[in-house]
One Martini backbone bead per residue (centre of mass of N, CA, C, O) as a GRO file, in nm:
protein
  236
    1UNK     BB    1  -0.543  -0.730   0.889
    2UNK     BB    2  -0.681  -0.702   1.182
    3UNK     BB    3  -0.583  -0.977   1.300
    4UNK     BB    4  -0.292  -0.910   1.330
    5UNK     BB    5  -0.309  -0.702   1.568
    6UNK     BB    6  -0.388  -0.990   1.772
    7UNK     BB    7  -0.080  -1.120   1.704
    8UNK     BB    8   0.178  -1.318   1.810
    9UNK     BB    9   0.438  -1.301   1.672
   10UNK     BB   10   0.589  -1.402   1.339
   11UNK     BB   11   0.474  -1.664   1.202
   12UNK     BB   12   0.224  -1.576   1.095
   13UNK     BB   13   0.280  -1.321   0.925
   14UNK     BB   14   0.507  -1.521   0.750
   15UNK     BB   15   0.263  -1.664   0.632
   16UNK     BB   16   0.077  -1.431   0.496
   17UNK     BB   17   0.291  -1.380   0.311
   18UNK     BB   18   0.338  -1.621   0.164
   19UNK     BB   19   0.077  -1.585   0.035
   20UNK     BB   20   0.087  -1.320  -0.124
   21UNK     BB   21   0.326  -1.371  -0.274
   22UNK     BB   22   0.216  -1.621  -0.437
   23UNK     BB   23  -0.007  -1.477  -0.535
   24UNK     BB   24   0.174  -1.233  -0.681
   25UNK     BB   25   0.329  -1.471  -0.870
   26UNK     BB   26   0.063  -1.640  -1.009
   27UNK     BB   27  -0.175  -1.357  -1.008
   28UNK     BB   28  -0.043  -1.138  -1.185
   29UNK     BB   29   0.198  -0.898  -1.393
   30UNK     BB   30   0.467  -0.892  -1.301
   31UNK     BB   31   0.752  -0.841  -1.335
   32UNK     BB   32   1.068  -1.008  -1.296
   33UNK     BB   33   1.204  -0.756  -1.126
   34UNK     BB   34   0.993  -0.751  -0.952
   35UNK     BB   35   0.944  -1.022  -0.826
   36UNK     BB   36   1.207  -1.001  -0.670
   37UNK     BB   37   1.196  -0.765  -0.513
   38UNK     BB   38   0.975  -0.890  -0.356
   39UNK     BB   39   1.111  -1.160  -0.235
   40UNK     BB   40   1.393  -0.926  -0.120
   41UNK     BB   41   1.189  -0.736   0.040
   42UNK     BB   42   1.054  -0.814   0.305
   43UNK     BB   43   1.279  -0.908   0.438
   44UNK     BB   44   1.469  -0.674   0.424
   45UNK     BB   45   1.208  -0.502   0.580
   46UNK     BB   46   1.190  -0.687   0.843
   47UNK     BB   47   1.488  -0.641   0.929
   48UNK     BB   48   1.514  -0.347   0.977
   49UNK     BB   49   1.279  -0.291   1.134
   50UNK     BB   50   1.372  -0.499   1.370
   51UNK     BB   51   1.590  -0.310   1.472
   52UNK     BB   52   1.495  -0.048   1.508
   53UNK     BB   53   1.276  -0.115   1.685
   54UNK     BB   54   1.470  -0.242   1.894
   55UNK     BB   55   1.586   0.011   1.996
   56UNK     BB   56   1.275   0.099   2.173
   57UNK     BB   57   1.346  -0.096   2.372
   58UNK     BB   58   1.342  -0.169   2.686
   59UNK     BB   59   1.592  -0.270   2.862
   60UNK     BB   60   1.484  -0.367   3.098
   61UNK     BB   61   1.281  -0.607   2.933
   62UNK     BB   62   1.585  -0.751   2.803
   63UNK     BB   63   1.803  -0.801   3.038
   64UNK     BB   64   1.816  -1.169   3.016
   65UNK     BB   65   1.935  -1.113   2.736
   66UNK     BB   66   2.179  -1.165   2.469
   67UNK     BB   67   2.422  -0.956   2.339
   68UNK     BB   68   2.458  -0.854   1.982
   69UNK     BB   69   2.546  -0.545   2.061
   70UNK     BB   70   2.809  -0.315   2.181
   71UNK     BB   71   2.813  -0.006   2.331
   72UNK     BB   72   2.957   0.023   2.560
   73UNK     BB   73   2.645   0.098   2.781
   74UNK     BB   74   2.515  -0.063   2.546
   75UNK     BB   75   2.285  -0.324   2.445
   76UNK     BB   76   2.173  -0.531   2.205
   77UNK     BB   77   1.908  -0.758   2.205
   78UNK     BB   78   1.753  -1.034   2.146
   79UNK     BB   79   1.472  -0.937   2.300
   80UNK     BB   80   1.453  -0.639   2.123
   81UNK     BB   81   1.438  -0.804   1.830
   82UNK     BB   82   1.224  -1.016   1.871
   83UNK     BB   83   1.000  -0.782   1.883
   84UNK     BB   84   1.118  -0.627   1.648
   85UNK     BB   85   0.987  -0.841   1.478
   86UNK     BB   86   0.669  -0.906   1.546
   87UNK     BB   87   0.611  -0.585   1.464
   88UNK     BB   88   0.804  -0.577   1.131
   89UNK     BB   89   0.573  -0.860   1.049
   90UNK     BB   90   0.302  -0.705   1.063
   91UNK     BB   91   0.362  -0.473   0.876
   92UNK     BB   92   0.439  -0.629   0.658
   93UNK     BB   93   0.173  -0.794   0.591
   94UNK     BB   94   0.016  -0.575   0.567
   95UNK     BB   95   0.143  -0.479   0.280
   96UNK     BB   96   0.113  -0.759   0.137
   97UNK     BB   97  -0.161  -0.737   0.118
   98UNK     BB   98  -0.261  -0.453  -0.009
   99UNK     BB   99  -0.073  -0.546  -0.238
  100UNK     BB  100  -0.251  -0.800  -0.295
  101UNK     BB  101  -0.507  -0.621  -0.405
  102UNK     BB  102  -0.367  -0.344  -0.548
  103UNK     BB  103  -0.196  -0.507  -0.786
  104UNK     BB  104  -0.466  -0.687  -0.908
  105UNK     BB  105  -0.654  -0.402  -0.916
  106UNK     BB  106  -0.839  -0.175  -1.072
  107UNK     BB  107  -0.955   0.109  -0.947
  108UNK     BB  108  -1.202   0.099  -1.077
  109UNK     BB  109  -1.296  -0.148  -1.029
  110UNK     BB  110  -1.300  -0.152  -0.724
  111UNK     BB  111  -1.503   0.089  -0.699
  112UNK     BB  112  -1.762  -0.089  -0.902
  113UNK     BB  113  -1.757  -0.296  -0.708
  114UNK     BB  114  -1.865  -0.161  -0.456
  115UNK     BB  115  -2.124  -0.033  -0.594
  116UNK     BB  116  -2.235  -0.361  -0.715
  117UNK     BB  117  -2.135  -0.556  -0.454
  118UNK     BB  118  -2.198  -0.365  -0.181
  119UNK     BB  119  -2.349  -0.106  -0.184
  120UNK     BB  120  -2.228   0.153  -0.253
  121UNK     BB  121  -2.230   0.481  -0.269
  122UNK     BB  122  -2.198   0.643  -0.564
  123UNK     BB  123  -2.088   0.934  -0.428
  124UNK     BB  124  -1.830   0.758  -0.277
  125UNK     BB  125  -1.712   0.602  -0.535
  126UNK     BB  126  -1.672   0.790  -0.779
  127UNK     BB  127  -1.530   1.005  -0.602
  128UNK     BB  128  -1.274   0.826  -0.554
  129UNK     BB  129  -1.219   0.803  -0.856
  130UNK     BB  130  -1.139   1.051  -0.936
  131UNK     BB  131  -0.920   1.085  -0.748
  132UNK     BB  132  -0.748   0.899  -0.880
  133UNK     BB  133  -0.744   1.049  -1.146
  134UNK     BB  134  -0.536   1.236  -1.072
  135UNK     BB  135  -0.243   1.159  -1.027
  136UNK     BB  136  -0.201   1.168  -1.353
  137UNK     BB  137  -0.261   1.433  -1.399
  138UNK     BB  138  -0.002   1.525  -1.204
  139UNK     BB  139   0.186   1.412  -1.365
  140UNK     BB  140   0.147   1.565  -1.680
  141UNK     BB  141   0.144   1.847  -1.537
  142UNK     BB  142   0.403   1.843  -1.471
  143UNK     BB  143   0.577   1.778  -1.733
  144UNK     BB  144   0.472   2.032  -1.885
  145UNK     BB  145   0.619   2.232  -1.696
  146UNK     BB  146   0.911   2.123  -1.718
  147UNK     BB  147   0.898   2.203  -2.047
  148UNK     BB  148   0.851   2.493  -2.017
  149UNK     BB  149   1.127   2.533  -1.860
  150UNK     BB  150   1.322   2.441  -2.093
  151UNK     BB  151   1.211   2.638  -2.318
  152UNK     BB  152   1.320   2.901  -2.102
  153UNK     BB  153   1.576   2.843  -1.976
  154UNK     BB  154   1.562   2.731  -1.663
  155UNK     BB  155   1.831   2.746  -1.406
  156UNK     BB  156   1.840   2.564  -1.077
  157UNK     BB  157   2.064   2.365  -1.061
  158UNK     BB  158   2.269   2.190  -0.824
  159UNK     BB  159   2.163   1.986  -0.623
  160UNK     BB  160   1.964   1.989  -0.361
  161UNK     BB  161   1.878   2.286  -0.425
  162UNK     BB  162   1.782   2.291  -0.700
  163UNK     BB  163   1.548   2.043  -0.648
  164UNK     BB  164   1.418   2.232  -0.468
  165UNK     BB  165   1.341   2.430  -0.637
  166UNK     BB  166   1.200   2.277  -0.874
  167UNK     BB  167   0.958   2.214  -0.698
  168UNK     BB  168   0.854   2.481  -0.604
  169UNK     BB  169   0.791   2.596  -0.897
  170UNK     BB  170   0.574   2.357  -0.927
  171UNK     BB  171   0.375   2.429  -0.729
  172UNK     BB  172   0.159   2.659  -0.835
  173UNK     BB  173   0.102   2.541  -1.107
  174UNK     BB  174  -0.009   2.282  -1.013
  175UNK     BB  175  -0.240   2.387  -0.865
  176UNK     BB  176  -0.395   2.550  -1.119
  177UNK     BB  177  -0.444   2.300  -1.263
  178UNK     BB  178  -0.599   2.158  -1.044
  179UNK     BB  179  -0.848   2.343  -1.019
  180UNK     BB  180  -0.926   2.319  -1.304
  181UNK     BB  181  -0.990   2.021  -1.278
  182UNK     BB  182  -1.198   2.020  -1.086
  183UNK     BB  183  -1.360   2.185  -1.208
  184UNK     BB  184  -1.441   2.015  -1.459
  185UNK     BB  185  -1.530   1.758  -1.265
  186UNK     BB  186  -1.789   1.924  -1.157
  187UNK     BB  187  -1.931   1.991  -1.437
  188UNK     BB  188  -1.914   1.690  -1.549
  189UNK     BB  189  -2.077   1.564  -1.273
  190UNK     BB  190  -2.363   1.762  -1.349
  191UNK     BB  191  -2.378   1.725  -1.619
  192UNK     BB  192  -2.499   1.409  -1.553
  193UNK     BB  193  -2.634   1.360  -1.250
  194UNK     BB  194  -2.473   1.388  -1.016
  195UNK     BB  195  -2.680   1.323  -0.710
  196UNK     BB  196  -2.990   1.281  -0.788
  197UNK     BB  197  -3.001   0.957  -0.812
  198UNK     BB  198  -2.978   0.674  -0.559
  199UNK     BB  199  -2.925   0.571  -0.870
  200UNK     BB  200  -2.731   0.387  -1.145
  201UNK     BB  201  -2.613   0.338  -1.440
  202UNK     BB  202  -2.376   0.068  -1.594
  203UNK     BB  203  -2.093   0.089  -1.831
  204UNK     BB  204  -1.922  -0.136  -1.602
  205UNK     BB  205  -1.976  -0.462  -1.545
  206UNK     BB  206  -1.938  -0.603  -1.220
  207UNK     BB  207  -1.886  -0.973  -1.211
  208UNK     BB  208  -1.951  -1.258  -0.941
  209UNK     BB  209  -1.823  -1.522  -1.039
  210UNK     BB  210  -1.760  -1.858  -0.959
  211UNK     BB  211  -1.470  -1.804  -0.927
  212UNK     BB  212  -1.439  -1.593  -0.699
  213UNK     BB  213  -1.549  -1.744  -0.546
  214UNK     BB  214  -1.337  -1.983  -0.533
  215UNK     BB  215  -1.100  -1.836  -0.452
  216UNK     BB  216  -1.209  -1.657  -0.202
  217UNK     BB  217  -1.233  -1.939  -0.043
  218UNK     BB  218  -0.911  -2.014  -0.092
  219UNK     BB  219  -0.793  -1.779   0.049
  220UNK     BB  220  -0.936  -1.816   0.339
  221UNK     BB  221  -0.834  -2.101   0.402
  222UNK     BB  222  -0.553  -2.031   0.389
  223UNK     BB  223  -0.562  -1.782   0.613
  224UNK     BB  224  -0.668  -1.958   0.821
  225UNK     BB  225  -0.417  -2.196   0.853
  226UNK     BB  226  -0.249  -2.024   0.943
  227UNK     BB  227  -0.364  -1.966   1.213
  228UNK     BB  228  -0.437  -2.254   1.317
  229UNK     BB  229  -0.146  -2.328   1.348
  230UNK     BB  230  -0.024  -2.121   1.504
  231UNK     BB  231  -0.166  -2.180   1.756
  232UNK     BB  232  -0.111  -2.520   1.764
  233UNK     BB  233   0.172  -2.467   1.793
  234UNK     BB  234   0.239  -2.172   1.990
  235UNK     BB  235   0.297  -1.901   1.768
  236UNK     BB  236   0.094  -1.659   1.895
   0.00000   0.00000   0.00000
């Protein structure tokens, strides 16, 4: 992901998308409906960014290439469409590695695995795993929220003002909640000795073994592949 940052061109980027996708496609869980959706979500949207993108490209600096789309006196030129095309295809693989990480990996277990095989502290790992676990939490006490208000027939009405409406409502129960539950997770690993000692044993160890070595071995060679290509073929 950080490599993108420093290639042209849009050939590697859309390397690196095609190893992620095929890695999300035959390494994942998700459904069938999720696997198209993924398949003609990327290009779709590197397709959309690479316009947008290209609209604020300096018409000086592509005044020699021809034009796409004329409207009066401006006109959508070809190198303006290239430019934002290589920066919304780095945009993309950006967000497909992510996904293929994301997706693939339980945030507990990668939490875990962070403190357990490169020895982040646990003090910083376990506090993000916390975090993590807010969201389900505020998703659980919105829902009981939103049953509340139909228990006591509170109606916000239609249409955007509305559903403005009833976000606003559950603004201030939700905050009520989350510190609640803020307080109950400080007391609870403060009752556990969390950062007492500067080591911990784990309840659920995350284990590193030969298949991980050769998976990360072969992806890494993958993605080593595509650049070296990129390079060598002059796509960079």
């Amino acid at each position: 992901m950080i490599a993108v940052f420093f290639v042209g061109g849009f050939a590697i980027p859309a390397g690196l998308v095609a190893v992620a996708v095929l890695a999300l496609l035959f390494g994942s869980a998700m459904r069938w409906p999720q696997r198209v959706l993924l398949v003609l979500g990327f290009p779709l949207l590197a397709l959309v960014l690479s316009v947008t993108l290209g609209i604020w490209i300096d018409p000086a600096e592509v005044a020699g290439t021809p034009p796409i789309v004329s409207i009066g006196d401006w006109h959508f030129r070809v190198g303006a469409w290239e430019r934002g095309l290589e920066t919304s295809s780095r945009l993309v693989a950006i967000v497909a590695l992510a996904l293929f990480s994301g997706s693939t990996t339980a945030g507990g277990d990668f939490v875990r695995a962070l403190v357990q095989q490169l020895r982040v502290p646990y003090r910083f790992g376990y506090a993000g795993l916390a975090a993590f676990r807010f969201v389900p939490r505020f998703r659980l006490e919105l829902g009981i929220i939103r049953q509340a208000h139909r228990a006591r027939g509170i109606s916000f009405g239609r249409g955007p003002w509305g559903w403005a409406k009833r976000q606003l409502s559950s603004l201030v129960p939700l905050l009520a909640a989350a510190l609640r539950h803020s307080d109950r997770v400080a007391l609870s690993m403060d009752a556990r000795g969390f950062g007492y000692r500067p080591y911990r044993t784990e309840r659920h160890p995350i284990r590193f073994r030969p298949c991980d070595a050769a998976f990360l071995a072969v992806m890494l060679l993958l993605f080593a592949a595509v650049f070296v290509a990129g390079v060598l073929l002059g796509l960079a």
